[in-house]
C-alpha positions as CSV (number, residue, x, y, z in Angstrom):
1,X,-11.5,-23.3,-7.5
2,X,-9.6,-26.9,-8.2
3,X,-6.7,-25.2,-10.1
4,X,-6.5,-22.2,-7.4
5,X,-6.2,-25.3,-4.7
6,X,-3.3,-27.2,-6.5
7,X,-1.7,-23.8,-6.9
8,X,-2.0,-23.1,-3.0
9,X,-0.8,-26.5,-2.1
10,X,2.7,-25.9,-4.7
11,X,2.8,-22.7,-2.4
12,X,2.3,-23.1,1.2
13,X,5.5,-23.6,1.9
14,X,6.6,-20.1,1.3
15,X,3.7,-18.3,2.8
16,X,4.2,-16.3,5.8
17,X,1.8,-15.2,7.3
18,X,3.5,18.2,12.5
19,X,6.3,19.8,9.8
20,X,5.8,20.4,6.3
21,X,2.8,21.2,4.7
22,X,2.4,18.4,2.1
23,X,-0.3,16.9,0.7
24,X,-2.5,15.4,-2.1
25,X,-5.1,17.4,-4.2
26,X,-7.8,19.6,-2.0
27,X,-11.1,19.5,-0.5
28,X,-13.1,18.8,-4.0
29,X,-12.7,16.1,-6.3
30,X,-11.8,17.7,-9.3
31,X,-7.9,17.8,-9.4
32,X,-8.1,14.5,-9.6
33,X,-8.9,14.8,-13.4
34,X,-6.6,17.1,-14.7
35,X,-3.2,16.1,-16.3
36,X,-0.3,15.0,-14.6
37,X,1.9,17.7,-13.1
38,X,5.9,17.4,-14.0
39,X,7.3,19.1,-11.5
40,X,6.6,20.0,-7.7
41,X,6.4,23.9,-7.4
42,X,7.9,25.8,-4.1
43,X,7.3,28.5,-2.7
44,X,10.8,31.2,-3.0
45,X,10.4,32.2,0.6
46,X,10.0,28.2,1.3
47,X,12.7,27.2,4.5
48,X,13.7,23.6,4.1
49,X,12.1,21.2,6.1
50,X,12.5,17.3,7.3
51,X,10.0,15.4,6.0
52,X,8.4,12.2,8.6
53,X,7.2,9.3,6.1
54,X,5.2,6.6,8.6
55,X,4.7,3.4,6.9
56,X,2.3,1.1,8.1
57,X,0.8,-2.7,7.5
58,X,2.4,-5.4,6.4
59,X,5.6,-6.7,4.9
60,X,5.3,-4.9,1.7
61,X,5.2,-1.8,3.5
62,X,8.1,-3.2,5.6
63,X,9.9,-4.0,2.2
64,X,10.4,-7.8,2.9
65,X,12.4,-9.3,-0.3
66,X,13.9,-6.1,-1.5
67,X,17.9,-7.3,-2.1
68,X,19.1,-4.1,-1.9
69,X,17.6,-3.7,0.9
70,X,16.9,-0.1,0.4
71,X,13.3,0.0,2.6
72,X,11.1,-1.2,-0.4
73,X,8.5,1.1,-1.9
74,X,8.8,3.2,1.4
75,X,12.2,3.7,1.4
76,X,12.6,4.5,-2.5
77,X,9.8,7.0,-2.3
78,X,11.4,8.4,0.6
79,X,14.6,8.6,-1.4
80,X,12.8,10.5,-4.2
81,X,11.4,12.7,-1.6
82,X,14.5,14.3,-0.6
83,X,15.4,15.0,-3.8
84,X,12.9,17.7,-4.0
85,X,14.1,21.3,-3.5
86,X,13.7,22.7,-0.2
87,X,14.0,19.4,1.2
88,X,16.8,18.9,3.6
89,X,16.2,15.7,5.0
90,X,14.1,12.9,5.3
91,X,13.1,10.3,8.1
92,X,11.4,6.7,7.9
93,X,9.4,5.4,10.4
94,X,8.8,2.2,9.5
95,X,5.9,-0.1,11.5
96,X,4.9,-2.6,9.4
97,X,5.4,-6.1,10.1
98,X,5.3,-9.5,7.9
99,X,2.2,-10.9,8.1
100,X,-0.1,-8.9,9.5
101,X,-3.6,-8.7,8.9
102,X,-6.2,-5.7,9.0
103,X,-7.9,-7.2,12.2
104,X,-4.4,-7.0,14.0
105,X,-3.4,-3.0,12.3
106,X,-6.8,-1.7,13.8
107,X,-6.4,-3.4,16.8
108,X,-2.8,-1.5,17.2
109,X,-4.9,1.8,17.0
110,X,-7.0,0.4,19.4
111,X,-4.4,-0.3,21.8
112,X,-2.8,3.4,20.9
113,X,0.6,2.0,19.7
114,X,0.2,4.0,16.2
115,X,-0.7,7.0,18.0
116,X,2.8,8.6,18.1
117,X,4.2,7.5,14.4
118,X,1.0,8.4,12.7
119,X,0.9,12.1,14.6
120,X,4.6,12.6,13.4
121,X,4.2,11.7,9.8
122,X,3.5,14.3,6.7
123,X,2.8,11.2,4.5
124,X,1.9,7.7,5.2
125,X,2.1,4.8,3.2
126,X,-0.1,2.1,3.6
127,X,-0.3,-1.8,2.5
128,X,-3.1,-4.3,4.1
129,X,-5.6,-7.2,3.1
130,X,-2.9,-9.3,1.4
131,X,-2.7,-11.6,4.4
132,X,-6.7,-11.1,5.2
133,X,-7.1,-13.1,2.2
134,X,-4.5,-15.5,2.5
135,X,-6.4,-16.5,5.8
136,X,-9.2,-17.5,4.1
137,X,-6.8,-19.7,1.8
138,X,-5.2,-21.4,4.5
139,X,-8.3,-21.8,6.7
140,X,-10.5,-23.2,4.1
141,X,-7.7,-24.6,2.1
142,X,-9.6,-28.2,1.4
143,X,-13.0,-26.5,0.9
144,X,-12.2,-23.0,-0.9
145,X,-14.7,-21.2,-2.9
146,X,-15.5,-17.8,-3.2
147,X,-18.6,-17.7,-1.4
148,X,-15.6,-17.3,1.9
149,X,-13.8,-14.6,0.0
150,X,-16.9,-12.9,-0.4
151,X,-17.9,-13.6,3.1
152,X,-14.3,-12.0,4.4
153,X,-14.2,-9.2,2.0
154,X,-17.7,-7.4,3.9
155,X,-15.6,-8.0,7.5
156,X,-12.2,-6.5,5.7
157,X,-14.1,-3.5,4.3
158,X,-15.4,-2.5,7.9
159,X,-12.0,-3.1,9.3
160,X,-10.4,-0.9,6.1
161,X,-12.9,2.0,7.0
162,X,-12.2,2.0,10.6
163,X,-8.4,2.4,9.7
164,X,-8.2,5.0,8.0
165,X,-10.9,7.1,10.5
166,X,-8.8,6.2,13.0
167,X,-5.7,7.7,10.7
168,X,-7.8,10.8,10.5
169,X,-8.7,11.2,14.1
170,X,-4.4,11.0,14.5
171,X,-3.8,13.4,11.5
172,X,-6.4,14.8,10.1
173,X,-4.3,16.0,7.0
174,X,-1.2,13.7,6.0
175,X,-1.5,12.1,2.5
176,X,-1.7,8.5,2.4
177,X,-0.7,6.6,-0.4
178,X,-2.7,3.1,-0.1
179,X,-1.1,0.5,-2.0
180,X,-3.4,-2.0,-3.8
181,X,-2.6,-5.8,-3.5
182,X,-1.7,-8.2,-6.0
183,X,-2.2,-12.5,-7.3
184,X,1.3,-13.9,-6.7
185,X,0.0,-17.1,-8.2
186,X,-0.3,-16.0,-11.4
187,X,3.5,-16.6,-11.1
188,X,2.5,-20.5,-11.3
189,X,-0.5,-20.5,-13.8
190,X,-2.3,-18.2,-15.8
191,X,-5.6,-19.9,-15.2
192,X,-6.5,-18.3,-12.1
193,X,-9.0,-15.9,-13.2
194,X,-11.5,-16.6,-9.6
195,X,-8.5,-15.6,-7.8
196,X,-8.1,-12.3,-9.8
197,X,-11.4,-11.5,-9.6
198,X,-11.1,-12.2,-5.9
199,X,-8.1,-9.7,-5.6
200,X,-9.7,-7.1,-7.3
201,X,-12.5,-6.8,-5.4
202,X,-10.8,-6.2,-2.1
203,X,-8.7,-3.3,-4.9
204,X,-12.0,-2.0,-5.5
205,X,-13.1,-1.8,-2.1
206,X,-9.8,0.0,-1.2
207,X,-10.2,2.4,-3.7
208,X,-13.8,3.5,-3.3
209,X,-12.5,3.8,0.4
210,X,-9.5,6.4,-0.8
211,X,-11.8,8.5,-3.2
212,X,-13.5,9.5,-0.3
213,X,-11.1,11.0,1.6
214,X,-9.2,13.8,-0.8
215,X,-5.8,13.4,1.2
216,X,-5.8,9.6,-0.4
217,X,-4.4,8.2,-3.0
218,X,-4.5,4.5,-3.7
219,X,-1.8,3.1,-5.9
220,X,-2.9,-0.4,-7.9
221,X,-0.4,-2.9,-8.3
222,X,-2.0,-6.2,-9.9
223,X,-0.9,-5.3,-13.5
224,X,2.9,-5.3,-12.4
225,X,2.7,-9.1,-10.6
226,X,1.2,-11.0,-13.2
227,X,3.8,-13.8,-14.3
228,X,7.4,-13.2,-13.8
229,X,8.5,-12.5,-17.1
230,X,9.9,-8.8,-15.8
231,X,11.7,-10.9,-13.1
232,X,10.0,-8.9,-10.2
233,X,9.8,-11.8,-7.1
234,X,12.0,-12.3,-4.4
235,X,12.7,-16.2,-5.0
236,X,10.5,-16.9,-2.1
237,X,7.8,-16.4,-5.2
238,X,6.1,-14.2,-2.9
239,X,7.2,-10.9,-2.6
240,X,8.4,-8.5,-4.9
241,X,12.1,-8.3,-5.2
242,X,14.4,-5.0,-5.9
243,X,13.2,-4.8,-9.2
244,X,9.5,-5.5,-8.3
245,X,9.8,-2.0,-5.6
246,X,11.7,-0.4,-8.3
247,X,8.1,-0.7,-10.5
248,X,6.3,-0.4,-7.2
249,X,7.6,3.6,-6.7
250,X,7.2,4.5,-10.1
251,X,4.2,3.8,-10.1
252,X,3.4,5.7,-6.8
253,X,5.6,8.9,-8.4
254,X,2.8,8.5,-10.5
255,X,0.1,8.2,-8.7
256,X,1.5,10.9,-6.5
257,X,1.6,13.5,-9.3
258,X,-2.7,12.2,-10.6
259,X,-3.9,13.0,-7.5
260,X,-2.6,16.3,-7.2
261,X,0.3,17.0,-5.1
262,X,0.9,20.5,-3.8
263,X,2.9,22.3,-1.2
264,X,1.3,24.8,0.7
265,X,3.2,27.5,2.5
């Protein structure tokens, strides 16, 4: 962990702490597997709707570093979203905050302050555990080894779990679209392969979460962060810049369309 330590040092300066009818795939597992669909299919007798997008976590749901300032992931997939026919309008409801942890989202449900955005929504989007792990950097930043990771990852899988129940008990049948999390220091060196392995655990453990709830779709990330050579930070080094939310929604388009989308009247 001696090269992820220098590589944190370099970087501590810069870190920061119902309507429509949508939603993803069915009740069994298969549509996962079949091909991508091209198009979204409505029905002829279809009245156009608003659609309620609810993002929630932390600042990459917020869309901190986006230049354009267009709403980051969120708000490009909400401007793809009224695109679609029978669509008339679209509204953002945007909760997430910089910094936050998945201790402090479940302690919002908790305290009922999601109650009212999550109940509106007919999609979610979702971003959490960045920051967990970067609070095992910063608290053990003169002692790190992955032994703490490892130790933080069981806590942030119970606190992932009880998230999205608590989504559920709100709206039983929104799709969420759970974005995976990424190595920003891979922007400094490429020889940080603890630290990927480290980020790709809490991916996995996010995505075995999402596979078992058929309204889910997680949406990884890592591949599109590593280095800079596409030019996709904010020049905090941090967070993703236009560009990087540009790569961010395709990929969710994507993602959107594997886990079966469908409209049902």
């Amino acid at each position: 962990m001696k090269v992820i330590l220098f590589i944190i040092i370099l970087s501590m300066g810069i870190l920061a702490g119902c309507s429509p009818s949508f939603n993803f795939g069915n009740e069994k597992a298969e549509p996962r597997n079949e091909p991508a669909i091209d198009s979204y299919t409505i029905p002829p007798n279809f009245i156009p709707q608003a659609v309620v997008i609810t993002a929630l976590g932390d600042s990459l749901s917020q869309g901190v570093g986006d230049e354009e300032e267009l709403g980051g992931y969120t708000g490009r997939v909400a401007a793809e979203v009224k695109t679609w026919q029978g669509i008339k309008g679209v509204a953002v409801e945007n909760t997430a905050k910089r910094g936050r942890r998945s201790d402090q989202l479940l302690a919002m449900f908790q305290q009922g302050k999601l109650t009212s955005p999550i109940a509106d929504a007919d999609y979610l989007t979702l971003t959490i555990g960045g920051n967990d792990v970067m609070r095992v950097v910063k608290r053990d930043l003169f002692s790190l080894n992955t032994e703490a990771f490892e130790d933080e990852l069981v806590f942030y899988e119970s606190r992932f779990d009880h998230i999205l129940t608590a989504i559920r008990d709100i709206n039983p049948n929104a799709p969420i679209i759970i974005m995976g999390i990424y190595n920003p220091f891979s922007l400094v060196t490429d020889e940080v392969e603890e630290f990927d392995q480290i980020i790709d655990s809490y991916n996995q453990a996010m995505q075995k979460r999402a596979e078992s709830d058929p309204q889910a779709c997680f949406v990884p990330v890592s591949d599109l962060f590593v280095g800079n050579q596409n030019l996709v930070y904010h020049s905090d080094f941090f967070h993703p810049n236009s560009k990087g939310y540009d790569l961010m929604t395709e990929r969710i388009l994507k993602r959107m369309n594997e886990c079966g989308m469908t409209y049902e009247g």
